[in-house]
DRENZALO-249677 format. One record per residue (C-alpha): residue in three letters; x, y, z. Coordinates in steps of 0.2 Angstrom, whole numbers, padded with zeros to 4 digits, always signed. Example, Ala and Ser with C-alpha at 12.3 -4.5 7.8 and 13.67 -1.06 7.14 Angstrom:
<rs>
ALA+0062-0022+0039/SER+0068-0005+0036/
</rs>
This chain:
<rs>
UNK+0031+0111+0072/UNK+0018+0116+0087/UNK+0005+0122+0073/UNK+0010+0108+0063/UNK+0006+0094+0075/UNK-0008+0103+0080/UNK-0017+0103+0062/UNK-0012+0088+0058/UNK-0019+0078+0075/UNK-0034+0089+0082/UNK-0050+0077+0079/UNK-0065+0072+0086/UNK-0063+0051+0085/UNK-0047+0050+0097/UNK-0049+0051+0114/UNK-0034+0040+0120/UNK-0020+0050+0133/UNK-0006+0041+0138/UNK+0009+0042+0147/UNK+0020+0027+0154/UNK+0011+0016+0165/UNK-0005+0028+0165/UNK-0019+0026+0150/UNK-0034+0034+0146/UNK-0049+0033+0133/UNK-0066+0034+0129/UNK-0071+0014+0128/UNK-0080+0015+0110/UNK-0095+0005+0108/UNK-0091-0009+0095/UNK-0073-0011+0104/UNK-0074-0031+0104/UNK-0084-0034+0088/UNK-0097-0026+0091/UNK-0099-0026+0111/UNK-0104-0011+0117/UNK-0096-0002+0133/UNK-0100+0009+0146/UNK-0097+0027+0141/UNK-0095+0042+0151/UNK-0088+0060+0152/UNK-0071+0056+0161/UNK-0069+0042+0152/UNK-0059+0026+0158/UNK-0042+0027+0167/UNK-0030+0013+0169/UNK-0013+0006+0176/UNK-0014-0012+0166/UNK-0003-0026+0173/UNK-0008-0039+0158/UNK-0024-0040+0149/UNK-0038-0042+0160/UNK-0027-0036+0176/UNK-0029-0019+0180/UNK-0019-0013+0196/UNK-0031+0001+0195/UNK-0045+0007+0183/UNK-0059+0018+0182/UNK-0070+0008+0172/UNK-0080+0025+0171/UNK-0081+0044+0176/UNK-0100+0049+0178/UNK-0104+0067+0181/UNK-0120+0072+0190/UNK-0134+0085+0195/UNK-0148+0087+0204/UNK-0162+0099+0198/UNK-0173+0096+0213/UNK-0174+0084+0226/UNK-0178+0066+0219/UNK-0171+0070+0203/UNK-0156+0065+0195/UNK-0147+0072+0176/UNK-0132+0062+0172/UNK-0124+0071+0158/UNK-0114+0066+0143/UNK-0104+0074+0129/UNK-0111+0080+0113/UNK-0095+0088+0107/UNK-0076+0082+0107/UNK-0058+0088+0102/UNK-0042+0076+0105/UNK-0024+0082+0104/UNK-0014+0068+0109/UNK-0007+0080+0124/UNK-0025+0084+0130/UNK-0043+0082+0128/UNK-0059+0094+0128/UNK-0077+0089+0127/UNK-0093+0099+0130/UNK-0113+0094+0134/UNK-0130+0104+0136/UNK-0124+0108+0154/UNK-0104+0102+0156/UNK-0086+0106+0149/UNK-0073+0092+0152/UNK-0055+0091+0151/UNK-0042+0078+0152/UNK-0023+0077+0150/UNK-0009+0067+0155/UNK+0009+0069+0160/UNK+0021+0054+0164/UNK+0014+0043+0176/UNK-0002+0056+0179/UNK-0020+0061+0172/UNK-0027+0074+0176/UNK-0047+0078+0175/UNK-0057+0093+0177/UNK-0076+0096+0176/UNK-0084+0114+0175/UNK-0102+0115+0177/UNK-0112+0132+0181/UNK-0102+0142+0194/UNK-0115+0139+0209/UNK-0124+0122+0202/UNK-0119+0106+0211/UNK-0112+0091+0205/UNK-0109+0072+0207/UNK-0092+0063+0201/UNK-0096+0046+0200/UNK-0082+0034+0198/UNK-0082+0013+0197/UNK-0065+0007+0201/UNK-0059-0011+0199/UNK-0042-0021+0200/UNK-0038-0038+0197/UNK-0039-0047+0214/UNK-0024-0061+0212/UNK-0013-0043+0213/UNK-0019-0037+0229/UNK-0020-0019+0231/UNK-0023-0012+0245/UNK-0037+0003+0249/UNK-0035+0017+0262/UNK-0041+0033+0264/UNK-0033+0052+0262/UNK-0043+0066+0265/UNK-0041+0074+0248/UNK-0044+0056+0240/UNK-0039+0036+0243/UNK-0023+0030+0242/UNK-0021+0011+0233/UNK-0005+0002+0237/UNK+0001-0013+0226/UNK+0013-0021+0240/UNK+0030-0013+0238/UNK+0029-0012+0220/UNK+0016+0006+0215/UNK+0006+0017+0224/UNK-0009+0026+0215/UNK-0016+0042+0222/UNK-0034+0048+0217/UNK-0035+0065+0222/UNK-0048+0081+0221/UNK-0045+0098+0221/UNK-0054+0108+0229/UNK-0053+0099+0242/UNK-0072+0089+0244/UNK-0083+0091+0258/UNK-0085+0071+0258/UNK-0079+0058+0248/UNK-0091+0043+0249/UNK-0088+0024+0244/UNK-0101+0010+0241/UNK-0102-0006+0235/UNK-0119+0000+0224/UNK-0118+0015+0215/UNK-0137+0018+0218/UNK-0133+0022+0234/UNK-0121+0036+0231/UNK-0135+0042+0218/UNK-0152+0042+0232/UNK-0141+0051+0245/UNK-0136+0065+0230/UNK-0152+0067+0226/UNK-0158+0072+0242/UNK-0165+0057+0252/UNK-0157+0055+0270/UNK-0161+0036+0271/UNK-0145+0031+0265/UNK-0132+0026+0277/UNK-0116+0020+0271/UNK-0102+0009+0281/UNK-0084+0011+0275/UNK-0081-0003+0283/UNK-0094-0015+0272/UNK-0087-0005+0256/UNK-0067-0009+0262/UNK-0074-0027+0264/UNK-0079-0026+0247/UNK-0066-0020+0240/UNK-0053-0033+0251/UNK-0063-0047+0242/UNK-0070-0042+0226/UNK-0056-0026+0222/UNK-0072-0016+0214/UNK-0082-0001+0223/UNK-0091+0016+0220/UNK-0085+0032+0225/UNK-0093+0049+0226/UNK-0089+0065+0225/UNK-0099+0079+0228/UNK-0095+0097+0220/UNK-0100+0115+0218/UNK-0095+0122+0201/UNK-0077+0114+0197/UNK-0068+0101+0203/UNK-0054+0093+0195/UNK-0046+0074+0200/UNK-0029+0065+0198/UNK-0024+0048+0194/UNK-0005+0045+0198/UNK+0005+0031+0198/UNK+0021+0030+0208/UNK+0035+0019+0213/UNK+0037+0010+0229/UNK+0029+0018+0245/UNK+0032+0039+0241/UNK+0029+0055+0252/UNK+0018+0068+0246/UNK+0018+0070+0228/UNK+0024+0087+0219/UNK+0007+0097+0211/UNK+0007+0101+0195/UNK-0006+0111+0186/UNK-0016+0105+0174/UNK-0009+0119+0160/UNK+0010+0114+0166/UNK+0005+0096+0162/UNK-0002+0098+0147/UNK+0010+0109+0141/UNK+0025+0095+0144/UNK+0015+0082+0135/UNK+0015+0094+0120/UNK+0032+0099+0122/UNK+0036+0078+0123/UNK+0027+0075+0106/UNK+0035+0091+0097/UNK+0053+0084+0104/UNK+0050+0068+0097/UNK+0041+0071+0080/UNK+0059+0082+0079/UNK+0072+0075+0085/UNK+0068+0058+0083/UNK+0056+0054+0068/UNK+0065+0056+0050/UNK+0053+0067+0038/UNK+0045+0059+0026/UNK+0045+0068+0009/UNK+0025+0068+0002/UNK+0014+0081-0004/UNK+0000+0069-0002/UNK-0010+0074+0015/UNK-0017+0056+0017/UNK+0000+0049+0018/UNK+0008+0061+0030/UNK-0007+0060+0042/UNK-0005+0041+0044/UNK+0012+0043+0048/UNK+0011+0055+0062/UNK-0004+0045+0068/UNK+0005+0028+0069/UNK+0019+0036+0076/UNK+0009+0042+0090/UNK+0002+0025+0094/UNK+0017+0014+0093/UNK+0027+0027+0105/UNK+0014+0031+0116/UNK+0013+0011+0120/UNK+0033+0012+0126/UNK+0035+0011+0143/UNK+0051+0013+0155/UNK+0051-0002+0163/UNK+0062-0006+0179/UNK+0048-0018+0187/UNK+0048-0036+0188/UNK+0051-0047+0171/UNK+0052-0031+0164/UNK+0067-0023+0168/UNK+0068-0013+0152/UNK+0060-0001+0143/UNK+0046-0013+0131/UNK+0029-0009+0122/UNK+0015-0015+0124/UNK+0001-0021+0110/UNK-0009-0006+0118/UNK-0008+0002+0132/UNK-0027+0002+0134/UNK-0028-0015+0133/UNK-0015-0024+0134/UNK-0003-0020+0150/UNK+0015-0032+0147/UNK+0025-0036+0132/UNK+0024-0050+0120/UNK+0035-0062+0112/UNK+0027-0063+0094/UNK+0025-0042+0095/UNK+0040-0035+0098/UNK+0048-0040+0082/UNK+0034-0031+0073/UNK+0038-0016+0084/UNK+0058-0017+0081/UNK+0055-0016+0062/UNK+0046+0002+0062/UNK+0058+0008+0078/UNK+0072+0005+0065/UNK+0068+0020+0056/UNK+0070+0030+0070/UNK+0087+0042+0072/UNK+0093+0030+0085/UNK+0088+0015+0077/UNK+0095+0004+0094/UNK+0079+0005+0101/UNK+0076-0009+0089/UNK+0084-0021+0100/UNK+0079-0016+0117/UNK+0063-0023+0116/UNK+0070-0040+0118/UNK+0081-0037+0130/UNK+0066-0042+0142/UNK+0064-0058+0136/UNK+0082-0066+0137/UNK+0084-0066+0155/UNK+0065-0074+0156/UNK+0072-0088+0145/UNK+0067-0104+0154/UNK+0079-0119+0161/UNK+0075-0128+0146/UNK+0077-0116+0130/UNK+0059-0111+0129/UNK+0056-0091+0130/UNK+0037-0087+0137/UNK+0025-0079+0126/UNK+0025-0064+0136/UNK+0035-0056+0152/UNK+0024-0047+0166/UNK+0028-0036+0182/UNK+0022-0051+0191/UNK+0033-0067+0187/UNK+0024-0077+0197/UNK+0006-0078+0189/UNK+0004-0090+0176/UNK+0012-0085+0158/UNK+0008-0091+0139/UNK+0020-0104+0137/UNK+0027-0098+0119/UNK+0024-0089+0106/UNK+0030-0092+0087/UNK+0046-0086+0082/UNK+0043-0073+0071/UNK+0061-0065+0076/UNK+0069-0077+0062/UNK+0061-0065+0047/UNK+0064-0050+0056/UNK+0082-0052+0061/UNK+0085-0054+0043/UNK+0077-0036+0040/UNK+0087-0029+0055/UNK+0104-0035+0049/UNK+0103-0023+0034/UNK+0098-0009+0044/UNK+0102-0003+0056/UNK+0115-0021+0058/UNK+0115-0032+0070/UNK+0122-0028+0087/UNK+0142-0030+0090/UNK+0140-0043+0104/UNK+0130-0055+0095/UNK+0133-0073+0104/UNK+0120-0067+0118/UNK+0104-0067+0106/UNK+0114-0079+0096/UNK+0112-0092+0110/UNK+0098-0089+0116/UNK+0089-0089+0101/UNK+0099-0108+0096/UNK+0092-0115+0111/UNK+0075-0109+0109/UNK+0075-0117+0092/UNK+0082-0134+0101/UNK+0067-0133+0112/UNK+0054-0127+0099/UNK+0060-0148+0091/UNK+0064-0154+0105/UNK+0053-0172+0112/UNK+0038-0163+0119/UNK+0039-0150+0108/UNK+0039-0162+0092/UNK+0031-0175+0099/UNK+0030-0187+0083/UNK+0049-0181+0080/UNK+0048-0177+0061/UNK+0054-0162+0061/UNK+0040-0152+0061/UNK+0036-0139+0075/UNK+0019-0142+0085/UNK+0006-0130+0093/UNK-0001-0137+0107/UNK-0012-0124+0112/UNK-0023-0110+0101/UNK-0014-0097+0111/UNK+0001-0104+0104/UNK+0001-0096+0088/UNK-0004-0079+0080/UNK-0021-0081+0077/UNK-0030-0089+0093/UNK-0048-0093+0090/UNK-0047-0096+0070/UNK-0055-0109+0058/UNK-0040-0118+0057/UNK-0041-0123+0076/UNK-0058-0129+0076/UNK-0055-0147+0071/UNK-0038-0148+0082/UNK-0047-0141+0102/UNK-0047-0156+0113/UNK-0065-0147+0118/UNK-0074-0142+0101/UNK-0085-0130+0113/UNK-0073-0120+0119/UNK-0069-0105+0109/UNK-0049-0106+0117/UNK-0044-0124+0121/UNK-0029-0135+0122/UNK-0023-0144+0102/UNK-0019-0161+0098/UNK-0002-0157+0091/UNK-0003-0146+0075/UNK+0010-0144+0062/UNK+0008-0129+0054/UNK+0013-0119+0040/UNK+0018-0103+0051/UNK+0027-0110+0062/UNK+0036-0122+0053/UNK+0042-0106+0038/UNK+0047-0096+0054/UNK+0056-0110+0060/UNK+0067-0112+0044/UNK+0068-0092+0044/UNK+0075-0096+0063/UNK+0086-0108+0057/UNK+0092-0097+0040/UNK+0097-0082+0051/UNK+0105-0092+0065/UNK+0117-0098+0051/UNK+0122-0080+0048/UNK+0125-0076+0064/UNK+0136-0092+0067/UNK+0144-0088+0052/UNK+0145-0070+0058/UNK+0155-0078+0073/UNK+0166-0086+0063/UNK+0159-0104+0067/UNK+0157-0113+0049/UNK+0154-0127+0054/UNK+0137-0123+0065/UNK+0133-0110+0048/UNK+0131-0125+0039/UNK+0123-0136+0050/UNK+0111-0122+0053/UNK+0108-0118+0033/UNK+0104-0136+0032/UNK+0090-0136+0045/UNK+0084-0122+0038/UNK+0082-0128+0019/UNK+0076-0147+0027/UNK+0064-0138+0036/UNK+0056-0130+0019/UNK+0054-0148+0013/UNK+0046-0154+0026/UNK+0032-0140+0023/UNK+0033-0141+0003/UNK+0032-0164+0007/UNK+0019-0162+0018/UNK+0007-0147+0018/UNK+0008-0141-0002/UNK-0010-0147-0009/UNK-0006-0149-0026/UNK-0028-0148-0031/UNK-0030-0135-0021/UNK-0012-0122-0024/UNK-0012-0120-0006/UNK-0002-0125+0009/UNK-0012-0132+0024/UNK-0008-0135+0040/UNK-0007-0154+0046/UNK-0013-0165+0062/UNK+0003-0167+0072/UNK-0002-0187+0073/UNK-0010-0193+0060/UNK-0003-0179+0046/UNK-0023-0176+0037/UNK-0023-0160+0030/UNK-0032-0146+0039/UNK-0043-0139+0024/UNK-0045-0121+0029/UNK-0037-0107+0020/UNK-0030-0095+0031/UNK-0020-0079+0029/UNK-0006-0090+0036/UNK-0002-0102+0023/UNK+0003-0089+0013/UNK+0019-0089+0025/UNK+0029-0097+0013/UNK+0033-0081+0002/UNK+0043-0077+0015/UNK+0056-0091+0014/UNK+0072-0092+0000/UNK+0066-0111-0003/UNK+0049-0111-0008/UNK+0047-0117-0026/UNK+0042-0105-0036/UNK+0027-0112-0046/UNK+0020-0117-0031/UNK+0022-0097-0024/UNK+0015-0092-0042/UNK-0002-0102-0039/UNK-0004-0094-0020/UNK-0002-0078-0027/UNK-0014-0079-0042/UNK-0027-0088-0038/UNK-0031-0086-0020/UNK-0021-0070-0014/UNK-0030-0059-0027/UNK-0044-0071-0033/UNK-0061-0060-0026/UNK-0070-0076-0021/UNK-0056-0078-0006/UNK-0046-0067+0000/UNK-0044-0050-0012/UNK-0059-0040-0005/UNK-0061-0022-0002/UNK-0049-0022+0012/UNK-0039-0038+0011/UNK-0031-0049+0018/UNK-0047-0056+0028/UNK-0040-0070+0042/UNK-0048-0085+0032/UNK-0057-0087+0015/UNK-0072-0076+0011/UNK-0079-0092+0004/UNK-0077-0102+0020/UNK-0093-0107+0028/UNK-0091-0100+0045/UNK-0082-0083+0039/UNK-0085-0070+0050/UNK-0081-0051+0047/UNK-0080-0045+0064/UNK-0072-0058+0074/UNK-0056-0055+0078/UNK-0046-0069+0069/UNK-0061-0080+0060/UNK-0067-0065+0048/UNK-0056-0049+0049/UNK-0042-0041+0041/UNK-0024-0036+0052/UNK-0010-0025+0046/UNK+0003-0037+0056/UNK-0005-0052+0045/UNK-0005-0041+0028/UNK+0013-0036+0033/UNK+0019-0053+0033/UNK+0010-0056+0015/UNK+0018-0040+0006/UNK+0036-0045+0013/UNK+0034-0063+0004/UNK+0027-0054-0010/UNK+0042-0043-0012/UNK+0052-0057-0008/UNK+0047-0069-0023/UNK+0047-0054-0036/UNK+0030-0049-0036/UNK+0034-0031-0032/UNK+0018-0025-0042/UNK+0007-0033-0031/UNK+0017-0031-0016/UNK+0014-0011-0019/UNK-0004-0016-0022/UNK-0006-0023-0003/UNK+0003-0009+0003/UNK-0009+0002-0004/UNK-0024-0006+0003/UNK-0017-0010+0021/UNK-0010+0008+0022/UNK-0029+0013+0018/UNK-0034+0003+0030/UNK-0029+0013+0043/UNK-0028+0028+0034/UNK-0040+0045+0034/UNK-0056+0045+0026/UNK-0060+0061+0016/UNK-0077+0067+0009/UNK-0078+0083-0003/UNK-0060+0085+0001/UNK-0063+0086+0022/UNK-0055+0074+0033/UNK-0070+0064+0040/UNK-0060+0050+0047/UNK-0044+0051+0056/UNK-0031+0037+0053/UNK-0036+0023+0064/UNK-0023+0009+0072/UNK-0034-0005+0078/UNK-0033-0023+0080/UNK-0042-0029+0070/UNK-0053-0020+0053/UNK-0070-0027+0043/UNK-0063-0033+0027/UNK-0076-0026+0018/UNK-0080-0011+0027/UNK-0063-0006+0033/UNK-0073-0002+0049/UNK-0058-0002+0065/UNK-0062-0016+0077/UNK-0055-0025+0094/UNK-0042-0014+0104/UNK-0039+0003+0099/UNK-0023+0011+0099/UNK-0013-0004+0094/UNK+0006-0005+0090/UNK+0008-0015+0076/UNK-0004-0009+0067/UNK+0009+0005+0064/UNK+0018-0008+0053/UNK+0012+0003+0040/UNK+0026+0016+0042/UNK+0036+0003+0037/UNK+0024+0001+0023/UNK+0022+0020+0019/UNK+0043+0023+0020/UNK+0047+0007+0007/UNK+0034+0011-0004/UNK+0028+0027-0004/UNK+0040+0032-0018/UNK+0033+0019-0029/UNK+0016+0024-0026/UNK+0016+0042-0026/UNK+0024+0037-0045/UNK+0010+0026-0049/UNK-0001+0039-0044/
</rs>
């Protein structure tokens, strides 16, 4: 299995490690359509709180020499070689390594034996948090009140370690010039209000530094080598790919290597938990990105953790989530360390649909009346008064980040401030939430029926099919063939055609003409929405459609996902497996003259017609393609 995993992983256009709470990468330019960020030999390392709260983060690892006084060579890499277990990248002048253990990176930097170096590291963290900065004398110590405690440390230890609040500082006083003086006590002041500072390290030769993560307030950390740490993150991934993973029968190479790949990413974005809302083990959207868990994700995560030899981690996921339920019903749409700063307020309930898929494998827990209940009163809530505020029967967003696709077309006309790309909604009906909702409501019925309460069965059933007719009354556009979302108040159509109002494939109820016409003329019609790698976020043909920005333009496997279990739902297995095959490429390996080119990708987001990865790499629905690959590899390996 070592040789195995070996061949089938070492690339050169992976660079992410991660291990628990500790993540790293080489930020790639084009990250956030097309933005470019900074890039540098040791990458960026981080412990993520939430997105855009880091408790610690080198934004970037610089690597210096001087060739003679007043001259300064910052070096980069020309060659790379990523293992999931460790890194290795060479320049003109430089070898790097990385690698990460649980909790841990570990760098190292070789230059000439007797040549001089220059780490140069920009560190942030998110102020609200408030970690604290001291000094060590083999490296700074940061302190995140009672919760963490992060060590950066060098070895061998550095004849100086300096700190500024301009890294052109640290740079005029390597390169010889004695005018600089620097005040640790202007640079703590910095970091106490802005949580951002330089450091420098000078080096002769070799130096290698750590980033570790730690609970509470610990003593002295045990050392581990660099080879011992690597050695038990290889010795993780063999264990798991064995003893955890079912194989997958296939002689075709692209297939298996997606697989492993998308294995990889989901697991390496588990975390143990134990801290704040999140008490047990969860998985984030990427660990790189994205530090907590989210409501609408983790059913996405459940469905592929299903296949695994202990198909309970399916559940654990949520089990963050129940006691964060609110006073009145509602579930935030994500759970943090810190409970106190401000949280989504919801996020749609996509559990419905997916509860459906877990009751046939691996079943439903034993004691079900505890997600039974919960789930019952978030349903209550998600119609109650100021929730559905006209009180038809319809579910509202209030706010884009309300549903699954934040900054879409379909919001534009609805944001109480047009200008803003993320704004509060005039209350919107539409077509997602309002399918998930009856989905919420069907599976509710099994489970009350499950607890032998027929009389709340049928009460549920009911909602769940009255539901449906609200959506086929009010949303079904009988010119168009295609479902719309609706103005809370005043019920006018929202005329853009999303990759969500093909959500009512998934439901039992739909009518079936009505699913025949979505399928035929706008899921595969080549004007819309069947391009080279479909399903794009909104219509090809509308005017402001955009291939690179996140939700107006681009293709996402979650989305796709969605579409091919509706498709099989309403018999249109054929192009069900035609879906499966273009989101699984997607991701998938590129090959040229029979030589992978392309590893398999996971992203957030993908150019429709490109296929090019975009947004935040390493991202854990995306691996919704296992799911893809074990339902319907069979068919597809036959068709080819």
């Amino acid at each position: 299995m070592r040789n195995h995993l070996t061949q089938i992983f070492r690339c050169s256009d992976h660079s992410a490690l991660i291990h628990n709470y500790v993540a790293s990468d080489d930020p790639p330019p084009g990250a956030w359509s097309h933005h470019s960020a900074p890039q540098s030999p040791l990458g960026r390392v981080c412990f993520l709180e939430m997105i855009g709260s880091d408790v610690l983060a080198i934004v970037q690892g610089q690597v210096l020499t001087s060739p003679a006084r007043g001259l300064l060579a910052e070096h980069s890499l020309t060659e790379r070689e990523w293992l999931p277990w460790r890194y290795a990248g060479r320049g003109e002048q430089i070898s790097v390594e990385r690698t990460v253990s649980h909790n841990l990176w570990i760098g190292r930097v070789l230059l000439s034996p007797k040549q001089c170096g220059l780490l140069l590291f920009e560190l942030r963290s998110t102020a609200a948090l408030g970690v604290e900065l001291e000094r060590r004398g083999d490296g700074l110590r940061f302190r995140w009140g009672r919760l963490f405690t992060i060590d950066l440390t060098f070895s061998p230890k550095p004849a100086s370690i300096e700190l500024a609040d301009d890294p052109a500082l640290l740079k005029r006083r390597f390169a010889g010039f004695t005018d600089v003086k620097l005040n640790d006590g202007v640079c703590l002041g910095a970091w106490a209000g802005s949580k951002h500072v330089w450091l420098g390290v000078p080096f002769r030769g070799r130096i290698e530094c750590r980033f570790q993560v730690r609970r509470g307030r610990p003593g002295v950390a045990r050392p581990i080598s660099f080879a011992s740490a690597a050695r038990a993150e290889e010795n993780r991934w063999r264990e798991f790919f064995e003893q955890h993973v079912p194989p997958l029968k296939t002689d075709d190479p692209a297939i298996r290597d997606t697989l492993f790949f998308a294995w990889q990413t989901l697991w390496s974005n588990r975390c143990d938990g134990g801290v704040g809302m999140l008490q047990r083990p969860f998985t984030s959207p990427s660990r790189i990105a994205y530090g907590a868990q989210w409501w609408f994700d983790e059913p996405f995560n459940s469905i592929v953790y299903r296949y695994l030899r202990d198909p309970s981690i399916a559940y654990v996921g949520f089990e963050n989530f129940w006691p964060a339920q609110q006073p009145d019903g509602s579930i935030p749409g994500n759970v943090r360390m810190v409970a106190d700063l401000p949280l989504m307020t919801m996020q749609p309930p996509v559990i419905g649909l997916v509860l459906q898929l877990l009751r046939d494998n691996p079943g439903w827990p034993r004691n079900l009346r505890p997600m039974h209940d919960a789930l019952l009163r978030l349903a209550h809530w998600h119609l109650g008064p100021k929730r559905d505020t006209d009180r038809d029967g319809l579910a509202e967003y209030h706010h884009c980040f309300d549903g699954p696709a934040d900054q879409n077309q379909r919001w534009d006309s609805q944001k109480l401030d047009p200008d803003k790309v993320i704004d509060q909604l005039r209350p919107t009906e539409s077509v997602d939430f309002n399918v998930w909702m009856s989905l919420l409501w069907q599976v509710l019925g099994e489970m009350a029926e499950r607890l032998a309460e027929p009389k709340a069965a049928a009460a549920h059933a009911r909602r769940a099919r009255h539901t449906m007719e609200l959506v086929e009354r009010h949303m079904w556009d009988e010119r168009d063939g295609f479902y719309y979302d609706i103005d809370g108040r005043t019920h006018r159509k929202i005329r853009v055609k999303t990759n969500y109002g093909f959500m009512p494939l998934l439901s039992p109820h739909v009518r079936p003409g009505r699913a025949e016409r979505m399928v035929r003329e706008h899921v595969f019609n080549p004007r819309e929405f069947w391009c080279e790698y479909p399903l794009p976020s909104v219509s090809l043909d509308c005017p402001t459609f955009d291939p690179v920005n996140m939700f107006r333009g681009p293709s996402w496997v979650n989305a796709n996902w969605l579409v091919i279990e509706g498709l099989e739902r309403q018999g249109f297995h054929r192009e069900a497996v035609q879906l499966a095959r273009k989101t699984i490429g997607l991701a998938g390996p590129r090959y040229r003259a029979g030589r992978r080119v392309r590893s398999p990708q996971f992203w957030e987001w993908y150019h429709p017609h490109t296929g090019e990865p975009l947004g935040n790499p390493h991202y854990s629905w995306s691996a919704l393609v296992i799911d893809l690959i074990v339902r319907f590899c069979e068919t597809m390996n036959h068709e080819r």
